[in-house]
C-alpha positions as CSV (number, residue, x, y, z in Angstrom):
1,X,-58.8,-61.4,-60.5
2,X,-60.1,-58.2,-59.4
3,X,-60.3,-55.1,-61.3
4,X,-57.5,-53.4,-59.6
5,X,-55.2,-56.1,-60.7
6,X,-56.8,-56.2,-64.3
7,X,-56.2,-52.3,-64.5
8,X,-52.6,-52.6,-63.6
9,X,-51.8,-55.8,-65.8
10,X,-53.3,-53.7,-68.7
11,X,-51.4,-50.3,-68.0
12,X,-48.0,-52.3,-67.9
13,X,-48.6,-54.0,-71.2
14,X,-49.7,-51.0,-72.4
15,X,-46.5,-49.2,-71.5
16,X,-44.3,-51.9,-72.5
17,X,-46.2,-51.6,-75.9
18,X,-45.4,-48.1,-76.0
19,X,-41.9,-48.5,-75.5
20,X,-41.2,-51.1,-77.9
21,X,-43.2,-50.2,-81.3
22,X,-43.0,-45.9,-80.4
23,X,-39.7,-46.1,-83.3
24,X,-41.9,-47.8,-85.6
25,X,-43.1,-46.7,-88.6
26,X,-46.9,-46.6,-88.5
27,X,-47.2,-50.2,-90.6
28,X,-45.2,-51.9,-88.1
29,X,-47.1,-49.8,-85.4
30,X,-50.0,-51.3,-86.4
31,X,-48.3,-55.1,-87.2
32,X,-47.6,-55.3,-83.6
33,X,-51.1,-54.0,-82.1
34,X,-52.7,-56.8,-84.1
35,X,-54.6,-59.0,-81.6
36,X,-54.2,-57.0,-78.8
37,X,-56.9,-56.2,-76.3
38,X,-59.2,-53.4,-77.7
39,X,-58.9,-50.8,-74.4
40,X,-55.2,-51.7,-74.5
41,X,-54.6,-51.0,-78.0
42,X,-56.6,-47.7,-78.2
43,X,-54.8,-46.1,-75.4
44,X,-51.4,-47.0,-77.1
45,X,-52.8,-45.4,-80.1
46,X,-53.5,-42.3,-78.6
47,X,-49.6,-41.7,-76.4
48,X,-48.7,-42.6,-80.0
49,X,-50.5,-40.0,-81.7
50,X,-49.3,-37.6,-78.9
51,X,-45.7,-39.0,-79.2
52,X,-45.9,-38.4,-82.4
53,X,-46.9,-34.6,-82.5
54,X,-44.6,-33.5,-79.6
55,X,-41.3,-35.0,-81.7
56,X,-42.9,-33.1,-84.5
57,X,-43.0,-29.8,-83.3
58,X,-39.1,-29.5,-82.5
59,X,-38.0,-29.2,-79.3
60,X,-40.1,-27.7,-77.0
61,X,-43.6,-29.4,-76.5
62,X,-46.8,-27.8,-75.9
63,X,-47.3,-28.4,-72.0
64,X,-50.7,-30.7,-72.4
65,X,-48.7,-33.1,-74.4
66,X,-45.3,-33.1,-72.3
67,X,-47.9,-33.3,-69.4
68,X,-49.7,-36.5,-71.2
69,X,-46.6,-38.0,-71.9
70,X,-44.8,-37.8,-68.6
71,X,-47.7,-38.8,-66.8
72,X,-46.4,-42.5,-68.6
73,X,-42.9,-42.5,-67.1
74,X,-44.3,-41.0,-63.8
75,X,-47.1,-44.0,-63.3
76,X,-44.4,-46.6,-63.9
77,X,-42.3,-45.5,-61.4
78,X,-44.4,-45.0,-58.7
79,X,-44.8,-47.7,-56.0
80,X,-41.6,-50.7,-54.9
81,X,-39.9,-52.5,-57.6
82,X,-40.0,-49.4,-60.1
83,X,-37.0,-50.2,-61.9
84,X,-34.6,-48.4,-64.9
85,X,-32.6,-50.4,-66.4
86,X,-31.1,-52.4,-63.8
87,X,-31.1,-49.9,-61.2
88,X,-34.5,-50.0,-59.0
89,X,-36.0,-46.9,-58.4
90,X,-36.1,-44.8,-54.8
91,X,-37.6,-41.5,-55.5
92,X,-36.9,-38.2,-58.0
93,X,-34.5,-35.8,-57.1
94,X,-35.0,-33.5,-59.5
95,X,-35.7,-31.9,-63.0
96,X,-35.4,-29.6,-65.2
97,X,-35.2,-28.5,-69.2
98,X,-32.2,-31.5,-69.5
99,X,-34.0,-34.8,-68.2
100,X,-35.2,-36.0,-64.7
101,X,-32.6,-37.4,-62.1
102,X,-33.6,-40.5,-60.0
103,X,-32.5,-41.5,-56.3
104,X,-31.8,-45.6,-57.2
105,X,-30.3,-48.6,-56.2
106,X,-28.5,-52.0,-57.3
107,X,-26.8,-54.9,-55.4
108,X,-23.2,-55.8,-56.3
109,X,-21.3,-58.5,-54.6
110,X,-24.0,-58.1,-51.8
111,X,-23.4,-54.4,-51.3
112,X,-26.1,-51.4,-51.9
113,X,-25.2,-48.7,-54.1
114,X,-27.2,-45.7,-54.0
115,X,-26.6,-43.4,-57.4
116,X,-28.3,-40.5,-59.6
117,X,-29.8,-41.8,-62.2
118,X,-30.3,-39.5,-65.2
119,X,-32.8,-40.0,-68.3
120,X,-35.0,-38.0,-70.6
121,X,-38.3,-38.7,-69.5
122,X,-40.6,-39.7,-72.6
123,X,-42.3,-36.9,-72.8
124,X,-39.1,-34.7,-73.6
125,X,-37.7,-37.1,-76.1
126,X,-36.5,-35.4,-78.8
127,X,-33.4,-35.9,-81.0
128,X,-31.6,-32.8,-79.6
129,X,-32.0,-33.5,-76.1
130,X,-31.6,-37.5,-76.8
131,X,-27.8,-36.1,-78.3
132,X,-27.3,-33.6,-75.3
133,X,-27.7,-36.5,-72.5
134,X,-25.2,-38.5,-74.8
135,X,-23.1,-35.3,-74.9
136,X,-23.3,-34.9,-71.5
137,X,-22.5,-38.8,-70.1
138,X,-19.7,-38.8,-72.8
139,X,-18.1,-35.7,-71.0
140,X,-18.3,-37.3,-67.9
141,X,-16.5,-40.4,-68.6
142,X,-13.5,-38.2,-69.3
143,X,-13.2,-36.3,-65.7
144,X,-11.7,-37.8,-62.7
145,X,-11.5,-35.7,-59.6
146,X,-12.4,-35.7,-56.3
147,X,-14.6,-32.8,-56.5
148,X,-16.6,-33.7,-59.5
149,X,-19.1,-36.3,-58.9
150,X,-18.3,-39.9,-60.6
151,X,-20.1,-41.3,-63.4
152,X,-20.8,-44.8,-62.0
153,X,-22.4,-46.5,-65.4
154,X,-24.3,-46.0,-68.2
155,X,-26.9,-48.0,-71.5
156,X,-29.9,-47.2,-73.5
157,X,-33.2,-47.8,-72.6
158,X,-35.2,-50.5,-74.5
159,X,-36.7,-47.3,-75.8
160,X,-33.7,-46.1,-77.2
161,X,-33.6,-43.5,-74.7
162,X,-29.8,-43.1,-73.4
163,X,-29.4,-42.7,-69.1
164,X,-26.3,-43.0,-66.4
165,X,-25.5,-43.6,-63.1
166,X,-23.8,-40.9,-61.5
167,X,-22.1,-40.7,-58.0
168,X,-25.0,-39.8,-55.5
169,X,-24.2,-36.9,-52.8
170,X,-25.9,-36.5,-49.9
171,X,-25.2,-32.9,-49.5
172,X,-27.0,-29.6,-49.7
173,X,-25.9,-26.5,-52.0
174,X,-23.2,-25.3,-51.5
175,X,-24.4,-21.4,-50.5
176,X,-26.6,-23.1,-48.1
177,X,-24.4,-25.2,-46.6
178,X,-22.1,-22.3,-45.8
179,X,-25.0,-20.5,-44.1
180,X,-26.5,-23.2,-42.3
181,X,-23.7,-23.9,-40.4
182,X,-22.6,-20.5,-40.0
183,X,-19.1,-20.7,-42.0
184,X,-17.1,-17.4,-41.9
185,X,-14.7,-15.9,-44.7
186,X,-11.9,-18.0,-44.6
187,X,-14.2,-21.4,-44.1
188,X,-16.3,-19.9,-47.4
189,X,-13.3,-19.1,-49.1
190,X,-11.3,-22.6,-48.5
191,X,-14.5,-24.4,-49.8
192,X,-14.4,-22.1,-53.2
193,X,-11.1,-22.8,-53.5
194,X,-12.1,-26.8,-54.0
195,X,-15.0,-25.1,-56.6
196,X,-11.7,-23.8,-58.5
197,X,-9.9,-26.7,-58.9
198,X,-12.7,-28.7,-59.8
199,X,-13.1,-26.4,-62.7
200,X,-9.6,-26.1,-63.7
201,X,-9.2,-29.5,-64.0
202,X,-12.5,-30.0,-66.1
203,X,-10.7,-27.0,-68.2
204,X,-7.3,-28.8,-68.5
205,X,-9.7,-31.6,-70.0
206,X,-11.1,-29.2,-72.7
207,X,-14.3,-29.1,-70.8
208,X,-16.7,-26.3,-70.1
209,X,-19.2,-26.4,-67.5
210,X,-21.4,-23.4,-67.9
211,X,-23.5,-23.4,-65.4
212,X,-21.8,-22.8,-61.9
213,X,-24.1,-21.9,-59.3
214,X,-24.6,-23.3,-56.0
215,X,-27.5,-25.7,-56.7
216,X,-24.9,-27.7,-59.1
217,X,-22.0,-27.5,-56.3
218,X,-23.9,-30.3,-53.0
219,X,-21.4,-30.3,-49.6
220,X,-22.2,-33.3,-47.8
221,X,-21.8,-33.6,-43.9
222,X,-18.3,-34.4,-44.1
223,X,-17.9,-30.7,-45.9
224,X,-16.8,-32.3,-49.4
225,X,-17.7,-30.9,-52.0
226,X,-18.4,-31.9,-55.3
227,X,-19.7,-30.2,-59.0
228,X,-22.7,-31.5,-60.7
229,X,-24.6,-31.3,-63.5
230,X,-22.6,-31.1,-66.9
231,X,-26.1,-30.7,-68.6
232,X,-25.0,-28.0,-70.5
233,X,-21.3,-28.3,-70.4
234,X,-19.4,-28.4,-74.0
235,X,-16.5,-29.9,-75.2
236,X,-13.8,-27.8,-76.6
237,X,-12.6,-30.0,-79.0
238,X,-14.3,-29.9,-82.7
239,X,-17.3,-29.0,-83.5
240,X,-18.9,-28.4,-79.9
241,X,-16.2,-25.7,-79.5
242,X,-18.5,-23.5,-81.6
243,X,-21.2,-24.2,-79.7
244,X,-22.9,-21.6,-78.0
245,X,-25.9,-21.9,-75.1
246,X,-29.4,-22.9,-76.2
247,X,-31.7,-20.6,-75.0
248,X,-33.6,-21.4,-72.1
249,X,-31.1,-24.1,-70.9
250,X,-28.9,-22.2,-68.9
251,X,-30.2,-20.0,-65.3
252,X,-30.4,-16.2,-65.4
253,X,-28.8,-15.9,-62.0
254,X,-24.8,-18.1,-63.2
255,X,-25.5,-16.7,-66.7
256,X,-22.5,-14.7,-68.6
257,X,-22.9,-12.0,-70.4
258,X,-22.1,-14.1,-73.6
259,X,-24.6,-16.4,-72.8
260,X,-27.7,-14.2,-72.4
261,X,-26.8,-12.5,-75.6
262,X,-26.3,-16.3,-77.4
263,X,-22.4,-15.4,-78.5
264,X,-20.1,-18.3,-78.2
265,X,-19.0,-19.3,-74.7
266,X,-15.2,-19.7,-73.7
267,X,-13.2,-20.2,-70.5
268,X,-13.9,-16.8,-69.4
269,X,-17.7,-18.0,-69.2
270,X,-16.8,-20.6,-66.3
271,X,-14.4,-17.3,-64.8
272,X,-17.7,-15.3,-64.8
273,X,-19.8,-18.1,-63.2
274,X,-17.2,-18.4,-60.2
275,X,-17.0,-14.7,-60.3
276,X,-20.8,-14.5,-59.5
277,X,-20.5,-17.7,-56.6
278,X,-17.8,-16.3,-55.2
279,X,-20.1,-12.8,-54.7
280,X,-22.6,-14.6,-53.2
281,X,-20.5,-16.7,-50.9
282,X,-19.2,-12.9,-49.8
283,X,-21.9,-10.5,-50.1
284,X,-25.1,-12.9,-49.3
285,X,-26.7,-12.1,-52.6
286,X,-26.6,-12.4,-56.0
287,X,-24.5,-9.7,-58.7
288,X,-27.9,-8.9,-59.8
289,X,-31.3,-9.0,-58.4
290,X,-33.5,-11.3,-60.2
291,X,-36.8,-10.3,-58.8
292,X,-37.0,-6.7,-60.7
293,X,-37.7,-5.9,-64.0
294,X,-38.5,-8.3,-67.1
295,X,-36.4,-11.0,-68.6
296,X,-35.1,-9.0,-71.1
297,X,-34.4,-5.8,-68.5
298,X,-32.4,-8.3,-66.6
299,X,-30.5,-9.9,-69.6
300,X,-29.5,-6.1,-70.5
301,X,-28.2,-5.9,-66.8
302,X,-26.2,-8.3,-67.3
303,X,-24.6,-8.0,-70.5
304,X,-23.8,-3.9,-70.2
305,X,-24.0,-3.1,-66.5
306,X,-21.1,-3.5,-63.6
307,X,-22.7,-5.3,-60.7
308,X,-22.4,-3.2,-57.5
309,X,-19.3,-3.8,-55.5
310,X,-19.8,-6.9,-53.1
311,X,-18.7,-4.8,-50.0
312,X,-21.1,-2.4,-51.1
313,X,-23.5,-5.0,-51.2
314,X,-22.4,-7.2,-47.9
């Protein structure tokens, strides 16, 4: 056996260690280390001890450590047969403040199915956005349309960690899409239109989305549309009616002016956010340019100033 091989035989048990004793309390921690190879057992003991002071610190990590600890889900997925749960893994798609989203696969009946596969990677684990993901795959199983993408399935890691499997679209943004292939006003229009009844029907369902932009809306070739991303959607039935944005998990540029002043968000929140799509689908640019002034100027733009008129702008 070379070294190579050794290497990697000790990094998987090592992870699998990590996974399975990471809940533990430090006796049991220590209970399950107990005979384990020395170089093995050391390294757990130090992604513990980093585990264990990013969870303390609330929710946002000190970059090092979210750095440290991602580097544990990133190793294990790279190279064939990386698998999550029982999907096996392609490539990432994306990620952002609200988990990671995977390209992966699984055979049914003989068939491939390609899906989106969401978790929060280890290194963002944290109660809040553990209950967020939940939040958010609990939403979807309520919404069926044809312009919302699907949720497909759904478990716990043996981690604890919650993901699902959500329709995968092979499409571009939707702003893009309309200038890539050249679409004029009624084409743009028409393909807003879909964007509105998407998010009625989520509304008829007591569901808020609260972050449309054109990132979260893909076209595929065939020039259907569907909305992504309930990341930060609420419910608004009980106690998530009061619920307002946490900052830093929405986008400046589909932001409402109740948002970036953290006042609770209603229906008119999703009104503003096809308000400010539907400007750049007609002017070519955003209400609000994003590249001048500081955070805080542009968040004061927002909240008390009229964007310029979109033929002005056009």
């Amino acid at each position: 056996m070379d070294s190579t091989t050794l290497d990697d035989e000790r990094w998987q048990r090592m992870r699998r260690l990590f996974l399975e004793i990471s809940t533990l309390d430090a006796s049991g921690r220590e209970a399950c280390l107990a005979g384990e190879d020395g170089q093995v057992a050391a390294a757990v003991r130090r992604l513990l001890t980093l585990h264990d002071e990013m969870t303390g610190t609330g929710d946002r990590a000190p970059p090092p450590l979210a750095d440290a600890l991602s580097a544990v889900d990133d190793r294990a997925l790279q190279g064939d047969g990386a698998t999550i749960a029982q999907f096996r893994v392609e490539r990432l798609l994306g990620e952002g403040g609200m988990g990671r989203v995977y390209l992966a696969q699984r055979e049914i009946g003989g068939n491939l199915q390609r899906v989106a596969l969401k978790i929060v990677p280890l290194a963002m684990r944290t109660p809040r956005l553990v209950e967020q993901l939940k939040r958010e795959r609990a939403i979807l199983a309520g919404l069926d349309h044809p312009h919302i993408a699907r949720l497909i399935d759904a478990g716990e890691l043996p981690d604890g960690r919650p993901y699902f499997a959500m329709e995968y679209v092979a499409g571009v943004p939707l702003l893009r899409y309309c200038d890539e292939n050249r679409l004029d006003l009624r084409a743009r229009v028409a393909l807003f239109l879909d964007v509105c009844e998407a998010v009625a029907y989520a509304h008829r369902q007591l569901v808020l989305h609260r972050d449309l932009k054109s990132s979260n809306i893909l076209v595929d070739a065939d020039g259907r549309l569907r909305l992504l991303d309930f990341g930060i959607a609420k419910s608004l039935e009980g106690a998530q009616a009061r619920d307002v944005t946490s900052d830093g998990f929405f986008s400046l540029r589909a932001a409402s002016p109740e948002q970036v002043l953290g006042k609770p968000t209603t229906v008119s929140t999703d009104v503003y956010g096809l308000g400010s799509l539907l400007y750049g689908l007609l002017a070519g640019r955003p209400p609000f340019r994003f590249d001048q002034g500081s955070r805080d100027t542009v968040i004061q733009r927002i909240a008390h100033e009229p964007p310029p008129l979109a033929s002005g702008a056009a």
